[in-house]
The first five atom37 places (N, CA, C, CB, O) and aatype in JSON, in Angstrom:
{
  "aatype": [20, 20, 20, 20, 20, 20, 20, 20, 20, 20, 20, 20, 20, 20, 20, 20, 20, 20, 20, 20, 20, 20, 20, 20, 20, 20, 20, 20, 20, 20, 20, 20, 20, 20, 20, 20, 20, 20, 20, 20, 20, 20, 20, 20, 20, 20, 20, 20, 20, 20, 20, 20, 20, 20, 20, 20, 20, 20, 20, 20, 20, 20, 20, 20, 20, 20, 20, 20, 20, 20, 20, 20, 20, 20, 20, 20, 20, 20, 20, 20, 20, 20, 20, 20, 20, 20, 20, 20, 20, 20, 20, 20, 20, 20, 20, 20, 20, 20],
  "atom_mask": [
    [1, 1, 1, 1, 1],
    [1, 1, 1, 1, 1],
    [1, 1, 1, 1, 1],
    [1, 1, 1, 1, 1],
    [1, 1, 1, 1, 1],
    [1, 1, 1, 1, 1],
    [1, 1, 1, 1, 1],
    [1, 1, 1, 1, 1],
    [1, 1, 1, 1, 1],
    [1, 1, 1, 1, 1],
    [1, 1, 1, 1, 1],
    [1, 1, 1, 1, 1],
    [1, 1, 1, 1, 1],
    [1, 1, 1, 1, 1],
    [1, 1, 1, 1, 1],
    [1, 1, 1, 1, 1],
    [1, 1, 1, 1, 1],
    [1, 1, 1, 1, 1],
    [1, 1, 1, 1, 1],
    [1, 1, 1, 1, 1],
    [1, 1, 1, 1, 1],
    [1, 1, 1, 1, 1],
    [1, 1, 1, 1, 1],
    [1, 1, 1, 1, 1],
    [1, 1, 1, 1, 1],
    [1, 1, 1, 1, 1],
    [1, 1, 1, 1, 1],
    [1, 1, 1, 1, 1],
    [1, 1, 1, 1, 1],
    [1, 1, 1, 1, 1],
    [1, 1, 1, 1, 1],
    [1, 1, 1, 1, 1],
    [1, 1, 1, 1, 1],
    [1, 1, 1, 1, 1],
    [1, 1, 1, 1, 1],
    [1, 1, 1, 1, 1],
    [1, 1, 1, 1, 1],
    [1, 1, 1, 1, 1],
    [1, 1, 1, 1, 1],
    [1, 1, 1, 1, 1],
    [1, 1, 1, 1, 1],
    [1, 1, 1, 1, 1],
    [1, 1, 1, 1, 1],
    [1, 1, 1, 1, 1],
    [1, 1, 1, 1, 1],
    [1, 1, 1, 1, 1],
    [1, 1, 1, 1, 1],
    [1, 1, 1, 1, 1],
    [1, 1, 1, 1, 1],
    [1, 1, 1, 1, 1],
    [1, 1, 1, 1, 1],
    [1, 1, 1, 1, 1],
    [1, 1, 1, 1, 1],
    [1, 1, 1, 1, 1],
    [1, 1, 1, 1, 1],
    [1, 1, 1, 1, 1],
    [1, 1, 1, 1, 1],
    [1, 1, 1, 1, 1],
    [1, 1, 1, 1, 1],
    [1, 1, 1, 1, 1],
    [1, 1, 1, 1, 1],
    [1, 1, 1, 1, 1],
    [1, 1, 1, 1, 1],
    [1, 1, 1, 1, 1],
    [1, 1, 1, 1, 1],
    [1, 1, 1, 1, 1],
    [1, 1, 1, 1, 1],
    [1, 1, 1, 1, 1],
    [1, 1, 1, 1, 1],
    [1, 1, 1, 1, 1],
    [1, 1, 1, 1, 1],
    [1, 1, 1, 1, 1],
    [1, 1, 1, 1, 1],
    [1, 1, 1, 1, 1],
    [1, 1, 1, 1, 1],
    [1, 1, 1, 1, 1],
    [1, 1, 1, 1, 1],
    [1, 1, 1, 1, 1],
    [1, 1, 1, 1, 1],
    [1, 1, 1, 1, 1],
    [1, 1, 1, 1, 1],
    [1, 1, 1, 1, 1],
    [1, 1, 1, 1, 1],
    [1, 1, 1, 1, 1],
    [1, 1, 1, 1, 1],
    [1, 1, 1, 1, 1],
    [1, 1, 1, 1, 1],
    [1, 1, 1, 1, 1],
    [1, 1, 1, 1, 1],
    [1, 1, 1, 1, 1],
    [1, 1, 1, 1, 1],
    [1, 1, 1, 1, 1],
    [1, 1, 1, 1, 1],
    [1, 1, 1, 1, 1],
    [1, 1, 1, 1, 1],
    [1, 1, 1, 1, 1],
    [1, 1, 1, 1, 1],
    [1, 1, 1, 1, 1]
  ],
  "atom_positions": [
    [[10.93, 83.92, 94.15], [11.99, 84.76, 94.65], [11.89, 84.84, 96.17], [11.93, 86.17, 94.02], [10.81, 84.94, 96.76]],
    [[13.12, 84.79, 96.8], [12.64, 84.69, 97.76], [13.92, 86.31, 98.56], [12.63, 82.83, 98.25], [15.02, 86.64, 98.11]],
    [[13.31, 86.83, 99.55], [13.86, 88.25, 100.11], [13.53, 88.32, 101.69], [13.07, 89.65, 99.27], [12.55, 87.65, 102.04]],
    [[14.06, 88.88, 102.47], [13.95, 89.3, 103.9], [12.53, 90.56, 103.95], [15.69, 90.04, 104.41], [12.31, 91.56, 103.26]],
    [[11.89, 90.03, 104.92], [10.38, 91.06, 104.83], [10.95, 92.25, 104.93], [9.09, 90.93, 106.11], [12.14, 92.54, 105.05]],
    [[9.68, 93.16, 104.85], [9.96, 94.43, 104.95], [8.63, 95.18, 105.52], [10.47, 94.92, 103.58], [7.43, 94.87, 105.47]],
    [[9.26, 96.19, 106.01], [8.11, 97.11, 106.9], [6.5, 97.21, 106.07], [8.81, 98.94, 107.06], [5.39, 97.03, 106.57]],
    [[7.01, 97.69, 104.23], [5.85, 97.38, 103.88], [4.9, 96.32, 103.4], [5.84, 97.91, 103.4], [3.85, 96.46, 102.77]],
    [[5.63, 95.02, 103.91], [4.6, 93.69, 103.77], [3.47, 93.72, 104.86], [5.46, 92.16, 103.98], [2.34, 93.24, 104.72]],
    [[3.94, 94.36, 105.94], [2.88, 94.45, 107.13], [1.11, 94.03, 106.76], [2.97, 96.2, 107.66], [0.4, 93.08, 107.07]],
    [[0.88, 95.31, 105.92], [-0.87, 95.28, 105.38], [-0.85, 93.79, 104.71], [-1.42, 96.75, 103.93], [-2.01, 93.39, 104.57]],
    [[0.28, 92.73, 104.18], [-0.23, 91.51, 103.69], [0.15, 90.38, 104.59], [0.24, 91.27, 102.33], [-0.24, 89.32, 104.11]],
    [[0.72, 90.26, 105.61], [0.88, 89.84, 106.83], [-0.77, 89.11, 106.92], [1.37, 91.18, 107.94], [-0.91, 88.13, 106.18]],
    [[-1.69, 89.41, 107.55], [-2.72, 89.3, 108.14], [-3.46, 88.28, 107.22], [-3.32, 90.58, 108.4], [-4.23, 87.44, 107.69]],
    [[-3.21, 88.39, 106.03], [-3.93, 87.4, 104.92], [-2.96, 86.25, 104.16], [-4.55, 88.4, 103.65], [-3.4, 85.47, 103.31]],
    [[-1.69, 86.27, 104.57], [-0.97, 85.09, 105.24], [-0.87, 84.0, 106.53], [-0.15, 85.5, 105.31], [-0.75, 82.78, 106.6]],
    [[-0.97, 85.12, 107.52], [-1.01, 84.19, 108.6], [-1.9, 84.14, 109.71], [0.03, 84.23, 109.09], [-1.68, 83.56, 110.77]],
    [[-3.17, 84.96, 109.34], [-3.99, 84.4, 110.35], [-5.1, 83.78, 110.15], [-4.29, 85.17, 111.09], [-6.28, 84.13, 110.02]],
    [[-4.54, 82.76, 110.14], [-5.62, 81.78, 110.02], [-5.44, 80.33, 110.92], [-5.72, 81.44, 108.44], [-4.4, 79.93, 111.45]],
    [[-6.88, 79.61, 110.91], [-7.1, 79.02, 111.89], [-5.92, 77.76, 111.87], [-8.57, 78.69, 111.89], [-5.34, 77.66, 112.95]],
    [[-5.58, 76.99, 111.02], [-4.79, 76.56, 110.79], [-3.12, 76.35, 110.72], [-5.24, 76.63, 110.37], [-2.4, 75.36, 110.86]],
    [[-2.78, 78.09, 110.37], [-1.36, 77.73, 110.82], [-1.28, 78.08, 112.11], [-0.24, 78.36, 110.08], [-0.31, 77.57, 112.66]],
    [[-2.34, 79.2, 113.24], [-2.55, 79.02, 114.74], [-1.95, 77.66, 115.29], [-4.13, 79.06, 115.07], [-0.94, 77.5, 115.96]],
    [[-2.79, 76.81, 114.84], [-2.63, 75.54, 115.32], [-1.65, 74.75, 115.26], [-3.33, 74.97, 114.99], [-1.29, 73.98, 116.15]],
    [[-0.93, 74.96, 113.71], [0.47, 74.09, 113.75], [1.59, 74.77, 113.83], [0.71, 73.26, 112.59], [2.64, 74.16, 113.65]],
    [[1.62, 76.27, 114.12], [3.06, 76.59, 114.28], [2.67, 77.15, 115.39], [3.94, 77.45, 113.23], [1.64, 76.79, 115.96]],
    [[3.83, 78.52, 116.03], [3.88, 79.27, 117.32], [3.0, 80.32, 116.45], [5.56, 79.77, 118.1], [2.7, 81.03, 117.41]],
    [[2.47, 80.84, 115.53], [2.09, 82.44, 115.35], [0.37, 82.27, 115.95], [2.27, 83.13, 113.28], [-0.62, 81.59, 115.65]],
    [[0.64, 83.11, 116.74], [-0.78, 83.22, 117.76], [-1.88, 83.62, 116.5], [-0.67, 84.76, 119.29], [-1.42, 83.91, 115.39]],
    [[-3.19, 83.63, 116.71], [-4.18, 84.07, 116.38], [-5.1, 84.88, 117.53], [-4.69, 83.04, 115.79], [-5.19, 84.26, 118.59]],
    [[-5.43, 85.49, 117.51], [-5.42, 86.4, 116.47], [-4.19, 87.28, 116.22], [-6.48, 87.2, 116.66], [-3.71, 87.94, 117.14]],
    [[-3.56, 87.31, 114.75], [-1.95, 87.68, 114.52], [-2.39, 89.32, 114.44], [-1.0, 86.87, 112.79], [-3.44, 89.89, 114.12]],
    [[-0.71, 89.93, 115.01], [-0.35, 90.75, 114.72], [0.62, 90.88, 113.98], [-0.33, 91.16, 115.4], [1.42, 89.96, 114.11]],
    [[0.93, 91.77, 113.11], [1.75, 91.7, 111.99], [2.78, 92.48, 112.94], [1.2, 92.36, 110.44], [3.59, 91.63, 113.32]],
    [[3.05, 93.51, 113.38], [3.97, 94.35, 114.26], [5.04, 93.18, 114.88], [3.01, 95.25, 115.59], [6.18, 92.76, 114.65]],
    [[4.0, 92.94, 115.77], [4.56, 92.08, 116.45], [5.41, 90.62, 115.89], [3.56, 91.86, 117.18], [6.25, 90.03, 116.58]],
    [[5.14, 90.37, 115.04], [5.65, 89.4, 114.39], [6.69, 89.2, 112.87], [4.59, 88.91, 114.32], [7.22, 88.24, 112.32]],
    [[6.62, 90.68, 112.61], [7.66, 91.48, 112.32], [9.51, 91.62, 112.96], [6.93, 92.58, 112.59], [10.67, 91.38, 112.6]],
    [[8.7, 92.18, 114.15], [9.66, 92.01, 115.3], [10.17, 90.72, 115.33], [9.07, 92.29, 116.61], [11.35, 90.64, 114.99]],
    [[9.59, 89.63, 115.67], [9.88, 88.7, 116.22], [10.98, 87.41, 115.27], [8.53, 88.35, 116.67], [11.62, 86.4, 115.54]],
    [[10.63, 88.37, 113.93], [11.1, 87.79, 112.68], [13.1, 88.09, 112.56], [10.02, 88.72, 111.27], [14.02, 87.39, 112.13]],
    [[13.03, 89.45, 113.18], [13.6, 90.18, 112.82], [14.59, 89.96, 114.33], [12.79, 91.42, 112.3], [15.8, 90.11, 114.16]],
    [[14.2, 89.68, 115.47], [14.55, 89.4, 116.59], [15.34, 87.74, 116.13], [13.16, 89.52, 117.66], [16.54, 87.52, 116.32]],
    [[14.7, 87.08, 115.73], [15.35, 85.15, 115.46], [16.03, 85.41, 114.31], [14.03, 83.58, 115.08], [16.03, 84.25, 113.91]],
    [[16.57, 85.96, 113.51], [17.18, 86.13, 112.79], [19.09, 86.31, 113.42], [16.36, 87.17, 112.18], [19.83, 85.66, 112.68]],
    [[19.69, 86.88, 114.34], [20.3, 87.39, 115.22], [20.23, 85.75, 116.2], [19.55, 88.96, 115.75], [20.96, 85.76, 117.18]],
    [[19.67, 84.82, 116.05], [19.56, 83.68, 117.11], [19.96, 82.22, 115.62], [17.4, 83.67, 118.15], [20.0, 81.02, 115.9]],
    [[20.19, 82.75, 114.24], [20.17, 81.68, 113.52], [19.03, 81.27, 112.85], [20.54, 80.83, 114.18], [18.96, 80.21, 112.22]],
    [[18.2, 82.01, 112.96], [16.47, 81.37, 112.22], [16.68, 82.6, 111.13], [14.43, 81.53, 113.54], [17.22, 83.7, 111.21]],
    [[16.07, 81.96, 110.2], [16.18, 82.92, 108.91], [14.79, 82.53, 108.33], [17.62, 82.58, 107.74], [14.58, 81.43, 107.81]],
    [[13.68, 83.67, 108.49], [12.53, 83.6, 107.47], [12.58, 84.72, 106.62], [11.16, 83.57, 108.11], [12.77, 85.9, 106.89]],
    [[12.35, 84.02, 105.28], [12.6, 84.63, 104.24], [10.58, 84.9, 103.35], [13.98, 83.49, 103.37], [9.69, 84.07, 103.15]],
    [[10.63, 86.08, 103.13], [9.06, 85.95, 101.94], [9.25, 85.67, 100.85], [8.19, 87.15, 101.58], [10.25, 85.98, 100.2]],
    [[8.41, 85.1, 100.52], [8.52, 84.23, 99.19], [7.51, 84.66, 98.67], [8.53, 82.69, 99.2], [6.38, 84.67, 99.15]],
    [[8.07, 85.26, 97.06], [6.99, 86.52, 96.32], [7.62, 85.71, 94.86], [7.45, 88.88, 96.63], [8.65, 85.04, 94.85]],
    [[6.61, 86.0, 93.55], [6.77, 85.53, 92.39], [7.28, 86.94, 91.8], [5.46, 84.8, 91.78], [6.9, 87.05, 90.64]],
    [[7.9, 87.86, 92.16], [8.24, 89.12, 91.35], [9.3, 89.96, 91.95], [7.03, 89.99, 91.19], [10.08, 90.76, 91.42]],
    [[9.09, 89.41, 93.75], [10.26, 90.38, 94.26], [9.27, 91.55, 95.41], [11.16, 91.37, 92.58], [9.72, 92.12, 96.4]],
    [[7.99, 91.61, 94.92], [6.9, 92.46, 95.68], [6.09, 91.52, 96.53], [5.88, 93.26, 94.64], [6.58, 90.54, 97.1]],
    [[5.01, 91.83, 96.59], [4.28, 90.74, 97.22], [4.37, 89.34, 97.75], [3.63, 90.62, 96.64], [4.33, 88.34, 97.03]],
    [[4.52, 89.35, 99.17], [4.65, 88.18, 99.65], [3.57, 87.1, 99.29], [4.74, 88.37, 100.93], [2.4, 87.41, 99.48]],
    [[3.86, 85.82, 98.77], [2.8, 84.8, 99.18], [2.88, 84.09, 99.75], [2.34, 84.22, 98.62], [1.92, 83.37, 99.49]],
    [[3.87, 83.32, 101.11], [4.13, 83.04, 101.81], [5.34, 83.51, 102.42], [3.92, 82.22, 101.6], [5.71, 84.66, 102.18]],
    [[6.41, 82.32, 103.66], [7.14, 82.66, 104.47], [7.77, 80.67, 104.47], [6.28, 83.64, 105.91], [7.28, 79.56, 104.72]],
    [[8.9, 81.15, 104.07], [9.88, 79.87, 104.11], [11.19, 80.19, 105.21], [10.56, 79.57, 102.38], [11.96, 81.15, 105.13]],
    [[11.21, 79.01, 106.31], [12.37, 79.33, 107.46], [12.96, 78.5, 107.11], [12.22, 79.32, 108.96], [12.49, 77.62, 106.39]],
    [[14.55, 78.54, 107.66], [15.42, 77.72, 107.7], [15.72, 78.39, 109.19], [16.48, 77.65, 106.44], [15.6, 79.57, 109.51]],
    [[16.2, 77.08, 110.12], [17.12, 77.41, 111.49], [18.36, 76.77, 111.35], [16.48, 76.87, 112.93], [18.6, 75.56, 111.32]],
    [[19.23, 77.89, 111.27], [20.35, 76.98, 110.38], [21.06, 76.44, 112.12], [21.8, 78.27, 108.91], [22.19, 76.81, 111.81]],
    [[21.19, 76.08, 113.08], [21.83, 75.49, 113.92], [21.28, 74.13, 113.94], [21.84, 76.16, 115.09], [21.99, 73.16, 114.19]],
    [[19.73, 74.03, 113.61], [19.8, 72.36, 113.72], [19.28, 71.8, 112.13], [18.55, 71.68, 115.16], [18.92, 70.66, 111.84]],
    [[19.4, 73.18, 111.1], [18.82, 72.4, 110.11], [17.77, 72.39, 109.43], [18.77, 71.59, 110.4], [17.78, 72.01, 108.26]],
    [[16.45, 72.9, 110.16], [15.19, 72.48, 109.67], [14.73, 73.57, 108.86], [14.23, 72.13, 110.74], [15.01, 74.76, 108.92]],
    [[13.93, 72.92, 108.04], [13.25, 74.15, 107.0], [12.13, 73.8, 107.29], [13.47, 74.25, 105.3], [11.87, 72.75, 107.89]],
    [[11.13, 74.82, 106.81], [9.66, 75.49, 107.27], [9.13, 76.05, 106.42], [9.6, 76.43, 108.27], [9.7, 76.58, 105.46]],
    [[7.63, 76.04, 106.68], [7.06, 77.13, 105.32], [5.84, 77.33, 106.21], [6.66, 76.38, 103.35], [5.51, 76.57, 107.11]],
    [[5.19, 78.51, 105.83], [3.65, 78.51, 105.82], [3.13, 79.17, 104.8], [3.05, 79.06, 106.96], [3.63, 80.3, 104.78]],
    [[2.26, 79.01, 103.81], [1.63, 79.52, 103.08], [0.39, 80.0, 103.04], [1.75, 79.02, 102.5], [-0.34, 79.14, 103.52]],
    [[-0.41, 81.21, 102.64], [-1.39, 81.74, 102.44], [-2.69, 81.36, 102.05], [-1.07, 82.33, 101.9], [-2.77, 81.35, 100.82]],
    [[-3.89, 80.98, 102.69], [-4.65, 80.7, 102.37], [-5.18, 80.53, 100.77], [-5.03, 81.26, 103.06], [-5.79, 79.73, 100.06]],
    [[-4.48, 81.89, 100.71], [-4.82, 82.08, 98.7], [-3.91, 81.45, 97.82], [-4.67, 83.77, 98.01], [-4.09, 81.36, 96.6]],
    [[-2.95, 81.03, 98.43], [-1.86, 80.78, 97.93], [-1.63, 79.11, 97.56], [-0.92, 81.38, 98.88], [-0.83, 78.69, 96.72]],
    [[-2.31, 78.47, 98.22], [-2.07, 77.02, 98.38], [-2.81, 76.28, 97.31], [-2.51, 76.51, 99.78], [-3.89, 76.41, 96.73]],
    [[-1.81, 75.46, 97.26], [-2.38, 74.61, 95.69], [-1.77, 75.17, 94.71], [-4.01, 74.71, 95.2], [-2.33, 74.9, 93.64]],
    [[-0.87, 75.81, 94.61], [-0.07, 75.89, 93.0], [1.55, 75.57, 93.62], [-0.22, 77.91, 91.97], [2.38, 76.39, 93.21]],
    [[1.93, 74.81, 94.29], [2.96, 74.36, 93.99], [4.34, 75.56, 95.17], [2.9, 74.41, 92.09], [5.48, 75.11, 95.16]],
    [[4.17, 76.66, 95.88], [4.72, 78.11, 96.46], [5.9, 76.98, 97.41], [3.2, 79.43, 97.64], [7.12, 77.02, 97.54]],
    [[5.04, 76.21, 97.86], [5.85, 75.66, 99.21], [7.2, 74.75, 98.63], [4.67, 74.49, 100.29], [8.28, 74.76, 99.22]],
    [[6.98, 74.07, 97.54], [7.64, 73.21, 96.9], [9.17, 74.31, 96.5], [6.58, 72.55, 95.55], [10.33, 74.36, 96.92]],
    [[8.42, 74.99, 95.56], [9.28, 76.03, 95.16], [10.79, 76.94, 96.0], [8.22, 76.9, 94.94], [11.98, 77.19, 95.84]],
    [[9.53, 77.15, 97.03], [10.54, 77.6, 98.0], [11.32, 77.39, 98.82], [10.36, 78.01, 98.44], [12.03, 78.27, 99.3]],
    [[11.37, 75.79, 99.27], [11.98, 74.68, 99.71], [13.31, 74.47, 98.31], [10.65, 73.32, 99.94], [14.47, 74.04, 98.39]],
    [[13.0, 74.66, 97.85], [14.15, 74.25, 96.78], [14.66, 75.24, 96.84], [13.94, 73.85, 95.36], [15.75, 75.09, 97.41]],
    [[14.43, 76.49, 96.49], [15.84, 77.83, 96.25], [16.24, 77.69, 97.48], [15.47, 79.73, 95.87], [17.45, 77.9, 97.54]],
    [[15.41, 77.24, 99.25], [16.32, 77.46, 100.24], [17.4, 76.21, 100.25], [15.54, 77.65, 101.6], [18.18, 76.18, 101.2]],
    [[17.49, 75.11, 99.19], [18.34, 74.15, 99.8], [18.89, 73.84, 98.44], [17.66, 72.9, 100.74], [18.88, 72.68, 98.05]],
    [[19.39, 74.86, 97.65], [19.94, 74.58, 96.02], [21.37, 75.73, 96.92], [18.53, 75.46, 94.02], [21.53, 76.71, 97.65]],
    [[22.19, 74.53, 96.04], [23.74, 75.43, 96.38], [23.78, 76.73, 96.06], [25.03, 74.94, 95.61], [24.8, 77.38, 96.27]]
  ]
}
């Protein structure tokens, strides 16, 4: 399922995205702040970038799937805990199913 974050994903923020790895391949700094990147979510949204959380129930995020819809591209990063069952696949498809 996938939904627009919310104030109370914040506390699961931190065990999504900070880690050494997506530091390195996307823009989210390490050491992450969730506030801040909240904001920033919520700020590119209003510019055409749409990140959406991607939860198996509707609660709990286990990752973060983007689309920038002006040039197109889709995105994911997934959770340390999360990787290896298939989240990224998944969520790439509901963002690009009619």
């Amino acid at each position: 399922m996938l939904r627009d974050w919310l104030d109370t994903d914040l506390p699961h923020m931190p065990g999504l995205f900070d880690a050494p790895d997506i530091a390195a391949n996307t823009d989210t700094p390490s050491p992450f702040d969730a506030d801040a990147f909240l904001v920033r979510i919520r700020r590119c949204r209003a510019q055409g970038i749409v990140d959406l959380a991607v939860t198996r129930d509707g609660e709990a995020p286990l990752d973060l799937v983007a689309l920038h819809v002006a040039i197109g591209v889709l995105g994911y990063a997934i959770g340390p805990a999360h990787r290896g069952r298939g989240v990224a696949s998944r969520s790439l498809r509901l963002m690009t199913l009619p």
